[in-house]
C-alpha positions as CSV (number, residue, x, y, z in Angstrom):
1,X,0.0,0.0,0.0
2,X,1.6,3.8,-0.7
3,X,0.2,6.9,0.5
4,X,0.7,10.0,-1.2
5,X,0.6,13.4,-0.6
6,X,-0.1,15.2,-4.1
7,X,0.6,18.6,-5.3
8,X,-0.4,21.5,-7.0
9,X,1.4,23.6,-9.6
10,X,1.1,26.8,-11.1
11,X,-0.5,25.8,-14.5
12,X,0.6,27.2,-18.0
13,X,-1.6,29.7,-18.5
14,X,-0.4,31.8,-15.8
15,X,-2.5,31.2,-12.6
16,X,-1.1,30.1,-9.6
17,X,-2.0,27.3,-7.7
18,X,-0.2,26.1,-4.3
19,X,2.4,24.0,-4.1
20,X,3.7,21.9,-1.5
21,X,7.0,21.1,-1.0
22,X,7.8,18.1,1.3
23,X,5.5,15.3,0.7
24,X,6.6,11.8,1.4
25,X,5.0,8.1,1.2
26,X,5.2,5.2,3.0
27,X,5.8,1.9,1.4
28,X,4.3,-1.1,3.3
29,X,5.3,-4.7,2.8
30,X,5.5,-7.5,5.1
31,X,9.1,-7.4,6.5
32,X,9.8,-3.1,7.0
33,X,8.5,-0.3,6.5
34,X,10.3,2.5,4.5
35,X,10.1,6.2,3.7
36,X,10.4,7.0,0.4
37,X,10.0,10.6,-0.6
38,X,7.3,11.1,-3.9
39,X,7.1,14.8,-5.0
40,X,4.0,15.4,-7.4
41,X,3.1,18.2,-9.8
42,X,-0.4,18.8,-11.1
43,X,-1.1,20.5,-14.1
44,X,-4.8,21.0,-15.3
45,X,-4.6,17.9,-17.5
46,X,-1.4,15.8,-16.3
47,X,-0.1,14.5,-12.7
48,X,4.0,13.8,-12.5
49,X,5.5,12.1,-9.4
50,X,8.8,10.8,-8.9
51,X,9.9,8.6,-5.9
52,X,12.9,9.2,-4.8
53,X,14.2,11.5,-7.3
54,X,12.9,9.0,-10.4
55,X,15.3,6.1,-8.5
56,X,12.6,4.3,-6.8
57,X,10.0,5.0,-10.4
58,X,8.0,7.9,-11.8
59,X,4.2,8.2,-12.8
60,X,2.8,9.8,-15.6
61,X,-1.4,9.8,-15.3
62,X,-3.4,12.2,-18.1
63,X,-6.6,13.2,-16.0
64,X,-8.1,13.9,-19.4
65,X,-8.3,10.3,-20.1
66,X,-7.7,8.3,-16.9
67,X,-9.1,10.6,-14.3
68,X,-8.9,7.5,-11.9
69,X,-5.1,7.3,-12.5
70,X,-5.2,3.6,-13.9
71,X,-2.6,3.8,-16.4
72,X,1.2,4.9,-15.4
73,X,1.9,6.5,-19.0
74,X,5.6,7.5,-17.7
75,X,7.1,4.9,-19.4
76,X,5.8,5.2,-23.0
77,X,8.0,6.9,-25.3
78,X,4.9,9.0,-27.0
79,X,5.0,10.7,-23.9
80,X,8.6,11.8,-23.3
81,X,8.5,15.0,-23.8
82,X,5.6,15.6,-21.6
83,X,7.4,13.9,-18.6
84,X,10.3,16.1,-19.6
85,X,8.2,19.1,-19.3
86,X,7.2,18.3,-15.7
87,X,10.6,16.9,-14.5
88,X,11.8,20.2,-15.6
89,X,9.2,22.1,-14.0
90,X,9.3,19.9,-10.8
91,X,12.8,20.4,-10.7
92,X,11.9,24.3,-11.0
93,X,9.5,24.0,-8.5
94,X,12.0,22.4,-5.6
95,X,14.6,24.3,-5.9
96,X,13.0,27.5,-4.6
């Protein structure tokens, strides 16, 4: 089970939006528990999270589509420049 605490970013248009900087998960098995740190950004259409700086995996949902967040799109290379685009900008974001 992992438990997030999700973000907000200022979209492209302009607006701002609040953003939160520390969010961690827990990650739950049968033999530890772990902290693993997941920073999220949200745009109006798109969600980008990495855990643990992309190490530990990165998630890609289009709210658009998958509003549910059942399809990890990250990994698909149609999408690369999109998670690109919100690496950068979460990047952006945490180094303020």
């Amino acid at each position: 089970m992992t438990s997030t605490i999700f973000t907000s970013i200022p979209p492209t248009d302009g607006r701002t939006c609040s953003f939160r900087t520390k969010p961690v998960g827990k990650v739950f098995n049968s033999s530890k528990i772990s902290t693993i740190e997941g920073k999220s950004v949200r745009h109006e259409r798109w969600r980008y999270t990495e855990w643990d700086a992309g190490r530990n995996g990165t998630e890609l949902y289009d709210h658009a589509n998958d509003p549910r967040e059942f399809n990890n799109l990250a990994v698909e290379p149609r999408y690369a420049k999109t998670v690109l685009e919100l690496k950068q900008l979460l990047e952006h974001r945490n180094s303020k």
